[in-house]
N, C-alpha and C positions, 0 to 999 in steps of 0.2 A: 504493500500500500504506500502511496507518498507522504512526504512526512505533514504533517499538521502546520498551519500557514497563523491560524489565527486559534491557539488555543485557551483566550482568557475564561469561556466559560467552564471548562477542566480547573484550569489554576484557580477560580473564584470556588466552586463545587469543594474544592481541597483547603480553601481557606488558603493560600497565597498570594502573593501582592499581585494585583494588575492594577491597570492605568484605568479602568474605567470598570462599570457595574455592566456585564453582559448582562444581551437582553433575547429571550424567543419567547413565545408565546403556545398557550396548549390548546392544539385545534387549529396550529397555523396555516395547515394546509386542507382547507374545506370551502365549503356552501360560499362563504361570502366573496373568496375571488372570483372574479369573471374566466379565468383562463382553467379554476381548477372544472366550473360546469360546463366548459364547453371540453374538457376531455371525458370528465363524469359520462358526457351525452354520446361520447363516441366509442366509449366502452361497455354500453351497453345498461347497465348497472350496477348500482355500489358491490354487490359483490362479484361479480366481474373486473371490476376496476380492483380492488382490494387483492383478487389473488393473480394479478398480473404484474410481474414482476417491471416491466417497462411503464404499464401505467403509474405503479405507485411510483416508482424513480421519479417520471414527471413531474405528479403533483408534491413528491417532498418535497423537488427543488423550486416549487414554483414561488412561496415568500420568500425563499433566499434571494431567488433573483430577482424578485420585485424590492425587498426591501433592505438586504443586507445584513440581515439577523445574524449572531453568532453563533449559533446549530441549526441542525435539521433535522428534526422529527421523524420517522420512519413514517410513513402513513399505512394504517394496517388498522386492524381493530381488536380492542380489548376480548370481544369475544371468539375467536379463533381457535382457543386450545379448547373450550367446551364443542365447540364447532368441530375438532377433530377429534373428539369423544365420542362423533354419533349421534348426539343430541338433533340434528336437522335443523340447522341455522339459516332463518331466513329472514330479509328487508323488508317490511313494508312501507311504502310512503306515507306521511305522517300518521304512523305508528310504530314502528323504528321497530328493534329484532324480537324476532318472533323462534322460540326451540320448538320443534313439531313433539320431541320426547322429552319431556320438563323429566325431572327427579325428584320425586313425589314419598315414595315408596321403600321399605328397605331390601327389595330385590331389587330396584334401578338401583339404589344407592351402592350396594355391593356390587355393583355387575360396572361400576366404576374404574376406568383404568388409566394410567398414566399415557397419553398416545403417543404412536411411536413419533421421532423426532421428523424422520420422512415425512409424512402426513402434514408435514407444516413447511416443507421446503420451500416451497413459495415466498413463504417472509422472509427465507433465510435468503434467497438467492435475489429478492429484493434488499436486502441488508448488502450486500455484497456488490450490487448493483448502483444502490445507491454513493457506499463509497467511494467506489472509482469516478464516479459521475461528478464528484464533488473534490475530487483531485486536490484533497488537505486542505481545503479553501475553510471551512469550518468542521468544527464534530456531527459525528453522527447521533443520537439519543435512539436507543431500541426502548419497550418497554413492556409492560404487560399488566393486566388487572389485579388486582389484590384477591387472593383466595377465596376472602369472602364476598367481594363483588362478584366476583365470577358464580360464584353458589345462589348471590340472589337471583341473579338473572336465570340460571340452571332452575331452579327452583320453581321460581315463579311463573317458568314459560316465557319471561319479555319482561318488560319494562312492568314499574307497577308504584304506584301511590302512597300505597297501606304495607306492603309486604306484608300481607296478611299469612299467605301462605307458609314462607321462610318463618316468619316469627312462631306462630305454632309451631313446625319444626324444633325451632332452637326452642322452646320451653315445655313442648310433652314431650321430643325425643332427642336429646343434645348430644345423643353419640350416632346418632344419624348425619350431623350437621357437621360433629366433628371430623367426619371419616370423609364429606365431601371435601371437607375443607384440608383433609391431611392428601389427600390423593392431589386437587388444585394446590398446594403447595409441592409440590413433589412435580408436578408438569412446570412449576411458574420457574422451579428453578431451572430446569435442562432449558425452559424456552430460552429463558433469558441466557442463560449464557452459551447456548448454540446461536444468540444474535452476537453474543460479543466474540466467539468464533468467526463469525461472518462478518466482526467488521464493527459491531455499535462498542461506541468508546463510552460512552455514559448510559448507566439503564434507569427507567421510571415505573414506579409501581403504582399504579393509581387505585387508590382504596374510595372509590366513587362515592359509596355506601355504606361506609365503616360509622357517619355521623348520624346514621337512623338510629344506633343503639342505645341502650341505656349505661351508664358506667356499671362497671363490672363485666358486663356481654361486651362491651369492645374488648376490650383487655382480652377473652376467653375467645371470643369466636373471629377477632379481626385484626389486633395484635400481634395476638400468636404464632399466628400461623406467618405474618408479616415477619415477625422476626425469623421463623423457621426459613422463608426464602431467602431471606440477607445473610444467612449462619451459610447456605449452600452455594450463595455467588463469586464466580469468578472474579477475583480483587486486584489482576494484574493483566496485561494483555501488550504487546504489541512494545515491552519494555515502560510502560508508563501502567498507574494506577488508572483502576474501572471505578469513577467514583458512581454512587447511586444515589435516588430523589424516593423518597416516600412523600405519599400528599394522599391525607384524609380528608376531602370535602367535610365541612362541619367538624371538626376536630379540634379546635381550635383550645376545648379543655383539657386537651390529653397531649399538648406540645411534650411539655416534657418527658413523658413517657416515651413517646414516641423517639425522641433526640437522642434517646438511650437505649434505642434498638437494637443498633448498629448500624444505620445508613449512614450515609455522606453527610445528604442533605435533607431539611425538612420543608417541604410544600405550607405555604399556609392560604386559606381562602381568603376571600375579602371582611370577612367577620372578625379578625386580628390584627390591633392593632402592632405592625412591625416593629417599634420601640421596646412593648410588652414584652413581644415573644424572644424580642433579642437578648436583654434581661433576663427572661428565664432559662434562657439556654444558655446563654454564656456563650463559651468556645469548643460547645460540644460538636454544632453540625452549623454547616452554613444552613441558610435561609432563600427561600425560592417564595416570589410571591410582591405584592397581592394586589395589585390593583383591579377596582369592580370592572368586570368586563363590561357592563354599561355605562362606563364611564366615556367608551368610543362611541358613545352617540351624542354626546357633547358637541358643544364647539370647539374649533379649534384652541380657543385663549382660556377655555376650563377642562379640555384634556390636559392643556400645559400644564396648569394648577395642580391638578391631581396627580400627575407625571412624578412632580417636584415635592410634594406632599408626601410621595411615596418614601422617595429616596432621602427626604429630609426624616422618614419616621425611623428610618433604619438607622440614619446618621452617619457618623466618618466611618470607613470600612478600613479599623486598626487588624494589628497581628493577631493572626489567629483568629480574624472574623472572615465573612465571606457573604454576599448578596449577588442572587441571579432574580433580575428583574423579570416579573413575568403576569402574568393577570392572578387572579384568585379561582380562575375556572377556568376550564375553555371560551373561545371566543366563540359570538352570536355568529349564526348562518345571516342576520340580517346588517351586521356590523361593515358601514362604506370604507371600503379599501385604506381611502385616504385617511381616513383617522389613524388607521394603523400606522401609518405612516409619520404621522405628528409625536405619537408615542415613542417611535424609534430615536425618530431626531431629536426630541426631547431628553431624552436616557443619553444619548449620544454627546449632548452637549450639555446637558447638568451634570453627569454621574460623576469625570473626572474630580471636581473639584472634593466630591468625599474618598479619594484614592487618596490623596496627599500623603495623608501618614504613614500608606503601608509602600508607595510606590519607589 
């Protein structure tokens, strides 16, 4: 592979001096750019698009080279490895994924298996696709759903409100829950780091649905199992450190917990104020986060605001600290290109002045 051109978001991830606060965004390659729907349109369908190794190459690169971001995203989707379980993953248009064979029962749930690695080579060899394409110009980020995301979704057939279903589960039968969720950490490791074989130099676990729980069930059924993946990942690769990103949507009471997982870095949503969390964590793990992604429907001169809000809440990024600019969620399919755009140049040209100390 070529060597790496712009690695400050690795060195910030590591808590290292850089010159500025890298910046990417999650969800950066989707619905709201014009170039990612007109390839969407000619692939036929998101899942068409998603296991074609050329189409996804495309649209990762396509906010790098619109906006200069300092990573690039694999574009893939969180539910894949249930999708190579057999479950019958399907898209529907505003109703989003649909499993034909949910996991209801304790003969599905036993009849549960880690899938072979094969079965997914598609990401792999868009992982590997991706980084030649990008010729060390920035990193690559692989990533994949958090154990017990992945079981909601398993679970409950698709998307859902109430998790009505899951939560019965986890409270008439908890060793049901915990067995999908041991077998999902057990696939989350081999994914992830059969992407960092192929090529992803940072990996993300996104715990989507870790913040519907009550204290104590996070800890037991979304923790857990989070920490079991991070105990099983690849921590070096290619002569340089694989750092990694945890990010619980709604989590925001369980920072510290989390900081002491073992990840790199801690995700936070837009419901945390970054000074706080900085505070509580000390110099455990960098910090990813958190501007409200509706905040790109602003104007231009109160994106800026908030832009600078962000990175004043974080403050100077001394030794041993570390900030990766980035929203609190993914970005809106309805969000105009061009705001995205104000945000970068924003970061781009406030961030240095809080490098000072460390650079």
């Amino acid at each position: 592979m070529p060597p790496l051109k712009n690695d400050v978001l690795l060195r910030a991830l590591l808590r290292e001096p850089v010159p500025y606060t890298p910046v990417w965004l999650m969800r950066q390659a989707g619905r709201y750019l014009p170039e990612y729907r007109a390839t969407r349109e000619r692939a036929g369908s998101f899942m068409a698009l998603a296991k074609s190794p050329a189409f996804a190459t495309e649209v990762t690169l396509q906010p790098i080279e619109r906006y200069g971001l300092d990573a690039a995203i694999l574009f893939s989707d969180i539910l894949t490895v249930p999708d190579a379980m057999g479950l019958g993953l399907s898209f529907v248009d505003g109703e989003g994924p649909r499993f034909a064979r949910p996991v209801r029962d304790e003969a599905s749930v036993r009849a549960l298996r880690v899938p072979p690695l094969e079965s997914l080579r598609y990401v792999f060899d868009a992982v590997s696709q991706v980084r030649r394409t990008l010729d060390g110009s920035v990193p690559l980020i692989g990533f994949c759903g958090s154990p017990f995301t992945l079981a909601c979704y398993m679970v409950e057939g698709g998307s859902s409100k109430e998790f009505r279903i899951l939560k019965t589960m986890m409270y008439r039968e908890p060793e049901l829950l915990e067995h999908i969720l041991a077998v999902n950490a057990a696939a989350s490791v081999a994914y992830l780091n059969a992407q960092i074989d192929a090529g992803a130099q940072a990996v993300m676990m996104f715990d989507t649905w870790g913040g519907i729980l009550a204290d104590g069930a996070y800890q037991r059924f979304s923790l857990a199992p989070m920490r079991a993946v991070l105990k099983g990942l690849t921590r070096e690769a290619e002569g340089r450190a694989v750092p990694n990103i945890v990010f619980t949507k709604g989590g925001g009471g369980w920072l510290g917990e989390i900081a002491e997982s073992g990840c790199t870095a801690v995700g936070v949503d837009w419901t945390v104020d970054l000074g706080a969390a900085r505070k509580r964590i000390g110099d455990q793990c960098a910090l990813q986060g958190n501007l409200d992604p509706h905040v790109l429907f602003a104007t231009p001169r109160q994106i800026e605001a908030e832009v600078k809000h962000t990175l004043l809440r974080f403050g100077d990024v001394t030794e041993g600290a570390g900030h990766v600019f980035n929203l609190g969620h993914g970005i809106s399919q309805f969000t105009p290109p061009e705001s995205v755009g104000v945000l970068v140049d924003v970061v781009r040209s406030e961030s240095p002045k809080f490098h000072k100390a460390s650079a």
